[in-house]
N, C-alpha and C positions, 0 to 999 in steps of 0.2 A: 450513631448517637454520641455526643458531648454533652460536656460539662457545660452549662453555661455562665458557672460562674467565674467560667477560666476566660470568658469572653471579656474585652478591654471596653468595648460595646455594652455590654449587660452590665459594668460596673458603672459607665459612665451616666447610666442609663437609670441606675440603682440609687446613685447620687443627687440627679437631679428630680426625682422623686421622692427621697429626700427631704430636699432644699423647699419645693412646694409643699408638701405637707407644711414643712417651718413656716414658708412662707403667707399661706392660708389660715394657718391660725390665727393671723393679727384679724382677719375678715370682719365684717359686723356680721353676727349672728343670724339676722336673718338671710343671709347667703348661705347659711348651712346646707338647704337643700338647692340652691343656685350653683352661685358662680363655683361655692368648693367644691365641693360632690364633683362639679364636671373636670374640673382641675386635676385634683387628686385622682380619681378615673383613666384620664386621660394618661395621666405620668403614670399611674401605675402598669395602666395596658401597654406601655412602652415593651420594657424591663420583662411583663409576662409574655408578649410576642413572643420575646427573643428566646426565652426560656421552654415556652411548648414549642418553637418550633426546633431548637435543639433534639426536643425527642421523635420530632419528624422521623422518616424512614428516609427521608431520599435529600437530595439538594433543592430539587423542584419545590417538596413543599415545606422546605425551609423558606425557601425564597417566600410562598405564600405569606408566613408569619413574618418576616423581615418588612415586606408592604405593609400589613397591616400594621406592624410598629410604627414604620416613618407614617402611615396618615396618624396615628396618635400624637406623636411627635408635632406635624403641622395642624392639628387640632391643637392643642398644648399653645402653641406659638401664638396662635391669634387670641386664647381664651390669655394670656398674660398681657398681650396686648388691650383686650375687652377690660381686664383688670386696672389696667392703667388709666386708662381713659375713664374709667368709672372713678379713680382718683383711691382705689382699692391697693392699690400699689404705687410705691413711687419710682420717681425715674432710674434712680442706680440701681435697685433690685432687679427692677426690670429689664433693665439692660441686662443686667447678669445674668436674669436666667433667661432668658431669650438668649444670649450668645451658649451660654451652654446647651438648652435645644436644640441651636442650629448646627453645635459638634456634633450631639447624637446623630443630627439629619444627614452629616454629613458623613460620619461612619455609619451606617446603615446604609447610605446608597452606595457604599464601598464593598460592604455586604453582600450587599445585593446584585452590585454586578459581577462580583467576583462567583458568587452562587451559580447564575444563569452563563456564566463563559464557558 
């Protein structure tokens, strides 16, 4: 068992969950129970993957939780891009948090293979 606040992963992860909450506040209101709710959700099941799977018993089902982050993560990704297109977000936001999405995705599957080796 770890820490998983010592993870560089779980902070980046903490950040960009974060960022959306900020980001989702501008919303119209009637997305409350929409597009935020799945947003905010989505980034926070990141950060908690990472977190219960830390108290895993084994590496295997670490890895478990490490999956389920990155598909949160690639949820997250398209739900900001749904935002955009909705005209819910604009282009530079979105750009930035989609690039930091895709570092989490990117440490996570570093994660993850390193788990399973």
């Amino acid at each position: 068992m770890q820490d998983f606040r010592k993870l560089s992963v779980w902070k980046k992860a903490h950040r960009l969950t974060l960022n959306v909450y900020e980001l989702t506040s501008d919303f119209p209101d009637d997305e409350r129970y929409g597009l935020i709710s799945q947003m905010r959700r989505s980034s926070a099941s990141i950060g908690a993957n990472i977190a219960e799977g830390c108290g895993s018993g084994s590496d295997a089902d670490f890895a478990r939780f490490v999956q389920m982050a990155l598909r949160s993560a690639s949820e997250l990704e398209y739900q900001l891009l749904l935002a955009r297109d909705l005209t819910m977000l604009s282009e530079k936001p979105h750009r930035a948090a989609t690039h930091h999405t895709q570092e989490v995705k990117r440490m996570l599957s570093g994660l993850l293979k390193k788990l399973r080796a």
